[in-house]
C-alpha positions as CSV (number, residue, x, y, z in Angstrom):
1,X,12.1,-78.6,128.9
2,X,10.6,-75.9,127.1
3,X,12.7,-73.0,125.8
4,X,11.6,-69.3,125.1
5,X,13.2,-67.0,123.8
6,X,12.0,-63.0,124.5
7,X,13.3,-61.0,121.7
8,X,13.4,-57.2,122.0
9,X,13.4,-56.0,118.7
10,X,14.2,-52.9,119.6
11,X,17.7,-54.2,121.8
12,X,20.9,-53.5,120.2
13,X,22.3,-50.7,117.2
14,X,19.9,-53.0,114.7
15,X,16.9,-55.5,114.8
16,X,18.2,-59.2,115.8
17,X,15.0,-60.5,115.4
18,X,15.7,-63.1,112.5
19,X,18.7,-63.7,113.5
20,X,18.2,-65.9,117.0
21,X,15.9,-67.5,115.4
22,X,18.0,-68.9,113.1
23,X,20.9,-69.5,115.6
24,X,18.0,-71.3,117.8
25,X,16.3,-73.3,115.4
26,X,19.8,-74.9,114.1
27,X,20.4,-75.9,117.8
28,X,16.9,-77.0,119.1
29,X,14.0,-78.8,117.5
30,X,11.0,-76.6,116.7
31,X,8.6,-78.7,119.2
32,X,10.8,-77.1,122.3
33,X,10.6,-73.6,120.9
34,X,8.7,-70.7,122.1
35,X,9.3,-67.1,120.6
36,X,8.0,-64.2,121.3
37,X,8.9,-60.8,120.2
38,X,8.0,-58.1,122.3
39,X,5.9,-54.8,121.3
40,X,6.6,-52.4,123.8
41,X,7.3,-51.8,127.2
42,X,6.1,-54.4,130.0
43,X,5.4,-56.6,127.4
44,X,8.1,-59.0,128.2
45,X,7.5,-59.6,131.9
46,X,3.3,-60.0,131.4
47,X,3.9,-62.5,128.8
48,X,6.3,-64.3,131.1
49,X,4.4,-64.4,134.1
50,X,1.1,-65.1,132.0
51,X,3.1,-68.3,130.3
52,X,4.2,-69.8,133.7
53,X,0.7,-69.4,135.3
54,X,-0.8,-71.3,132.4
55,X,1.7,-73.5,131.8
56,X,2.2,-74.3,135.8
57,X,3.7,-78.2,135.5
58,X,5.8,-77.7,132.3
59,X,9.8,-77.2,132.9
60,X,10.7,-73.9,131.3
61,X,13.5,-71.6,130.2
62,X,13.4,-68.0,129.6
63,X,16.2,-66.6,127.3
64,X,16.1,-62.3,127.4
65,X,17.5,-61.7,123.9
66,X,17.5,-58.0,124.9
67,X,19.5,-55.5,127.0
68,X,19.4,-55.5,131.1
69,X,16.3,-54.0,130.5
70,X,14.6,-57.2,128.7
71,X,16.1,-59.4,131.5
72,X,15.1,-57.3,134.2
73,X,11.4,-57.6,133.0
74,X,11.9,-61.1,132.2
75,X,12.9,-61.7,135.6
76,X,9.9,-59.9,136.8
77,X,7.4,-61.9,135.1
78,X,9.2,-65.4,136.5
79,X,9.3,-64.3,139.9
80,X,7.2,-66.4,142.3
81,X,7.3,-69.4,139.6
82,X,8.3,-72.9,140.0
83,X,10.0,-75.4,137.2
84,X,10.8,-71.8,136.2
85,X,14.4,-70.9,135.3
86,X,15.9,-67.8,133.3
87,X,18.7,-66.6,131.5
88,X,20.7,-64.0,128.9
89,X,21.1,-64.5,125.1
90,X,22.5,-61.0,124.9
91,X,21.6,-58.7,122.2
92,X,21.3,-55.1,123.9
93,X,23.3,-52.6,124.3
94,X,23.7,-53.0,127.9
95,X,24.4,-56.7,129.3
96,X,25.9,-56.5,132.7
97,X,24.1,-58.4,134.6
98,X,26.2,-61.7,133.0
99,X,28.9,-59.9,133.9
100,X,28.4,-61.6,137.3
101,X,29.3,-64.8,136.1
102,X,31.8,-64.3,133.2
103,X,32.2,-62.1,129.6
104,X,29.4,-61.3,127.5
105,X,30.7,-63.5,125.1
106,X,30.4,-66.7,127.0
107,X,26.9,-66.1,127.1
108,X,27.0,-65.9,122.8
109,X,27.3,-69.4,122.7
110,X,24.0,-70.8,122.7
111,X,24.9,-74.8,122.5
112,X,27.1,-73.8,125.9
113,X,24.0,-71.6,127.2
114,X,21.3,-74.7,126.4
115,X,23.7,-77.0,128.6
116,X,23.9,-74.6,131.1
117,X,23.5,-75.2,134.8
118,X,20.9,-73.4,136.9
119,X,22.4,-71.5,139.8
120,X,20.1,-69.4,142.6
121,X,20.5,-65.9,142.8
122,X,18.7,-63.2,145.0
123,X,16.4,-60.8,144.0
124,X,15.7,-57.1,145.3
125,X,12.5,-56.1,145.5
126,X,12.0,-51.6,145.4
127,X,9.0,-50.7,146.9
128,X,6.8,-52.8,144.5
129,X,9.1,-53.7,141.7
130,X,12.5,-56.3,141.6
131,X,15.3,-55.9,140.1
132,X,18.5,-58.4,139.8
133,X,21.2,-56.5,139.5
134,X,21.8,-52.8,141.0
135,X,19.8,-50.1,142.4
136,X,21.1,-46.3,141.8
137,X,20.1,-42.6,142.6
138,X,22.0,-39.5,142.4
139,X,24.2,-38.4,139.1
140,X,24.5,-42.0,137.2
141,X,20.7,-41.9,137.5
142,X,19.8,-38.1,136.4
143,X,21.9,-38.8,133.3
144,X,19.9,-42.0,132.3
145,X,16.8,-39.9,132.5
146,X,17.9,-37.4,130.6
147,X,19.3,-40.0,127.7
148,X,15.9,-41.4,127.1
149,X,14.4,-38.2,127.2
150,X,17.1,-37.4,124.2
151,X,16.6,-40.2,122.8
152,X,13.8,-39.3,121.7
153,X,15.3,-36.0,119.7
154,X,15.2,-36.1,116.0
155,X,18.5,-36.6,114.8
156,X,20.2,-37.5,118.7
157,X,22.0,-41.1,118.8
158,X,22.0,-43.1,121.6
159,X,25.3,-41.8,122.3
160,X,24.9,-38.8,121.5
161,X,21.6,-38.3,124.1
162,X,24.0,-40.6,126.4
163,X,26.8,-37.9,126.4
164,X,24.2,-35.1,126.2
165,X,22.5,-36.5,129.4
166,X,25.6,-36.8,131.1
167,X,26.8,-32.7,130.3
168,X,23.6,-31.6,131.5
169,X,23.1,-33.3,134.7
170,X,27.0,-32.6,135.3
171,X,26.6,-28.8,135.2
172,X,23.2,-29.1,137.1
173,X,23.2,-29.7,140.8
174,X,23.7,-33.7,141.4
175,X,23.8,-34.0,144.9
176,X,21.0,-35.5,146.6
177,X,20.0,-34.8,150.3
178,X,19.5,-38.7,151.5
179,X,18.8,-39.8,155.2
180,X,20.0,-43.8,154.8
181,X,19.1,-46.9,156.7
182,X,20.8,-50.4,156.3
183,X,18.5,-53.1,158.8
184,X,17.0,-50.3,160.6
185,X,19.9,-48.3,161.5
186,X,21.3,-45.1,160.5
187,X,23.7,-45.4,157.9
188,X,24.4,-42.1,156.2
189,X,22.7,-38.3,156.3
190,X,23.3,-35.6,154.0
191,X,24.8,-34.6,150.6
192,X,25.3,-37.4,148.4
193,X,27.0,-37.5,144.7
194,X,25.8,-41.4,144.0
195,X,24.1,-44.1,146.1
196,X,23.8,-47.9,144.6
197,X,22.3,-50.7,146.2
198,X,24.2,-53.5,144.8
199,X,22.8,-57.2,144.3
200,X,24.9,-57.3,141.2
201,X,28.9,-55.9,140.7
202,X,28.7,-53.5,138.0
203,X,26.2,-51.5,135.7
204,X,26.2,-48.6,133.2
205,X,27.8,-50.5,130.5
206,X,30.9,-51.8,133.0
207,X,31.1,-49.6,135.8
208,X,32.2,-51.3,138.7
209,X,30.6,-50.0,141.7
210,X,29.9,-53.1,144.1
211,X,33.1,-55.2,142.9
212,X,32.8,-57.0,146.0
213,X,29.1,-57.8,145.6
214,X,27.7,-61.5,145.4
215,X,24.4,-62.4,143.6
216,X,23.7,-65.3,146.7
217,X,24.9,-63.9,149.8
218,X,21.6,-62.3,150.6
219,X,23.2,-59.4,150.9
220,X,22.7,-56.0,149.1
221,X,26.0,-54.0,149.0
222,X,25.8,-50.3,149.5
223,X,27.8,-47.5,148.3
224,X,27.7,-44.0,148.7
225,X,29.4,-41.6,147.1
226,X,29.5,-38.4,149.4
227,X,29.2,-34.5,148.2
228,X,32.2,-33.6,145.8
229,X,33.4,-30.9,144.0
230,X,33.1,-31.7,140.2
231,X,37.2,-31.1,139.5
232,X,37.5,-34.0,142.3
233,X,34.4,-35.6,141.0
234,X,36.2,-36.3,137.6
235,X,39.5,-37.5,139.0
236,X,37.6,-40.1,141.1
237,X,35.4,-41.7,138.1
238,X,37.6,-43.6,136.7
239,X,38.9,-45.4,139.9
240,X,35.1,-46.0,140.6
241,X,34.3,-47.4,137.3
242,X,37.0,-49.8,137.1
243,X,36.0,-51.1,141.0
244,X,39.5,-49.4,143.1
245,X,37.2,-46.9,145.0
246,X,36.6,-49.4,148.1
247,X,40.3,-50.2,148.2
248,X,41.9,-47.0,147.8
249,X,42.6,-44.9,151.4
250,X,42.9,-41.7,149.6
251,X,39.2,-42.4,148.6
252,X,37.9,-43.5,151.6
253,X,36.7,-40.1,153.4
254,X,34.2,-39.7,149.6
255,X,32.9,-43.5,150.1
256,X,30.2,-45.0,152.9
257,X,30.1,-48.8,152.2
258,X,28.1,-51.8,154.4
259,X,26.5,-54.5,153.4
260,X,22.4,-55.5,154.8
261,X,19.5,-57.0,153.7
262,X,17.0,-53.9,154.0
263,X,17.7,-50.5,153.0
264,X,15.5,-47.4,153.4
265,X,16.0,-44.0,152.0
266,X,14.8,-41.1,152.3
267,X,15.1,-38.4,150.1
268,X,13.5,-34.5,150.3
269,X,12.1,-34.6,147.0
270,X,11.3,-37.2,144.7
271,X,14.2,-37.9,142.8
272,X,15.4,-40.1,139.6
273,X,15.8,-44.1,141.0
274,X,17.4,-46.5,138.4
275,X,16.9,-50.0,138.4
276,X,18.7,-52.5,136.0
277,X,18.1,-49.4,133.7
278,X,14.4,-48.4,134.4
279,X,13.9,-45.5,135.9
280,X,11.1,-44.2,137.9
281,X,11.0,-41.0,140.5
282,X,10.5,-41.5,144.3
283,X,11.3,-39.5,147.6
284,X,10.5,-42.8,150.2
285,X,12.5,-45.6,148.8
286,X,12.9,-49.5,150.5
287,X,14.7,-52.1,149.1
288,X,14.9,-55.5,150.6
289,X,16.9,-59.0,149.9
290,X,14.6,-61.4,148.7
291,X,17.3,-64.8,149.0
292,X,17.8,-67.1,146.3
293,X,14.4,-66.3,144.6
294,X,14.9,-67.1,140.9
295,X,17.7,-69.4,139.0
296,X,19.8,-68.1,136.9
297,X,21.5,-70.5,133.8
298,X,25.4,-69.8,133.4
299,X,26.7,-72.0,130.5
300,X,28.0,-74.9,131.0
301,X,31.6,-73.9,129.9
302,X,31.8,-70.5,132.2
303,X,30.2,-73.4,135.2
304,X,32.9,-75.5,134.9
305,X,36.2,-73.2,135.1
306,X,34.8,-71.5,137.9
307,X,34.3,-72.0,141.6
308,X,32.4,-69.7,143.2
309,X,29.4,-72.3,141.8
């Protein structure tokens, strides 16, 4: 078994760089080691999928030491791979993919992580792209457009272009008109504050917004948040971050929720789509279950205690 670890430099309040490789090399000999540190955008996923094309026959692991960003291009480079497996050394800022399985922190431990046992998960695939975890338009996603565009601010944090983002695209117009199909049938028309497509439970940095979603059911698990007033708006978020929004009845006239395996959407404008934290603008959106596509390493520890495996 190879291992190769994809190291975003950039992942994270400081550069880790040095540091895996330390953690690694006291845990693994130096003959069944692969680095790479990525350069920019994309680069993760085409030196992923060029590594498994060239080394076809060789059993391999992919550690993203990175955000959901550097996994989600990771998993976008193994895709269509055999002998091919992937997981998360976390490092980024955002890791809530993992949270699937367990706590970031079981994930830290790389002796448990190298042990770890291979599990299949689905995959999404957005018009041409996949993702692993969620799928999200409407507010959520207008404020993660406008934080990178902060970002990019002299002087703006990633917190402070986070909460910037999230003032502006509050006190703009957030509601998206969305016609929605789940397997060919109408699902929802009109004014919507939020939409995810959920193969994953829970994104932006712990909000729980599919808690009953499942990363093997084949099964994409779609919320919608309908049109509401922003006084309303803000007594509801916290209820939707911590996952209560699906159980609550005094919710349930906001929320639209049904599970399928193809979604369509159609919006009246191109509008901001978020996908394990890319974002890209569309107005004719599909999104289908691709089942059991890639597998996914959970430590060997987290495997054990529990047994949904």
């Amino acid at each position: 078994m190879k291992h190769i670890f994809i190291i975003n430099p950039k992942a994270g309040k400081r550069d880790q760089t040095e540091k895996v490789k330390e953690i690694v090399r006291q845990e693994l000999p130096e003959e069944e080691v692969v680095f790479y540190v990525t350069e920019g955008p994309l680069a993760a996923r085409d030196f992923v999928s060029n590594y498994c094309r060239e080394h076809g026959d060789e059993e391999k692991r992919f550690y993203s030491c990175g955000g959901d960003g550097t996994l989600n291009e990771v998993a976008n480079g193994a895709v269509g791979f055999s002998k091919t497996e992937i997981t998360c050394f976390p490092v980024g800022s955002g890791n809530d993919f993992v949270k699937n399985f367990g706590k970031i922190q079981d994930f830290r431990s790389l002796p448990d992580l190298i042990r770890g046992v291979p599990v299949d998960i689905d995959v999404l695939r957005f018009n041409d792209r996949y993702l692993i975890n969620i799928f999200n338009l409407g507010l959520d996603a207008d404020v993660c457009e406008r934080m990178f565009k902060y970002k990019r601010l002299p002087l703006v944090t990633g917190k402070g272009a986070y909460i910037l983002g999230l003032i502006v695209s509050f006190f703009s117009k957030y509601t998206k008109k969305l016609r929605i199909l789940i397997d060919g049938e109408e699902f929802f028309s009109g004014e919507a504050s939020l939409c995810a497509a959920a193969n994953g439970i829970c994104y932006g940095g712990g909000f729980y917004c599919a808690p009953r979603a499942r990363t093997d059911d084949g099964l994409m698990d779609v919320v919608v948040v309908k049109k509401i007033s922003r006084i309303k708006f803000l007594k509801f978020v916290k209820k939707f971050k911590d996952g209560k929004h699906l159980d609550l009845p005094e919710l349930q006239k906001y929320i639209s929720f049904k599970r399928g395996r193809l979604v369509e959407i159609e919006a009246a404008m191109p509008i901001n789509c978020c996908y394990d934290g890319e974002i890209s603008k569309d107005d004719r959106i599909k999104i289908e279950v691709l089942p059991k596509l890639l597998k996914f390493v959970v430590p060997e520890r987290l495997f054990k205690q529990v047994d949904n495996f």
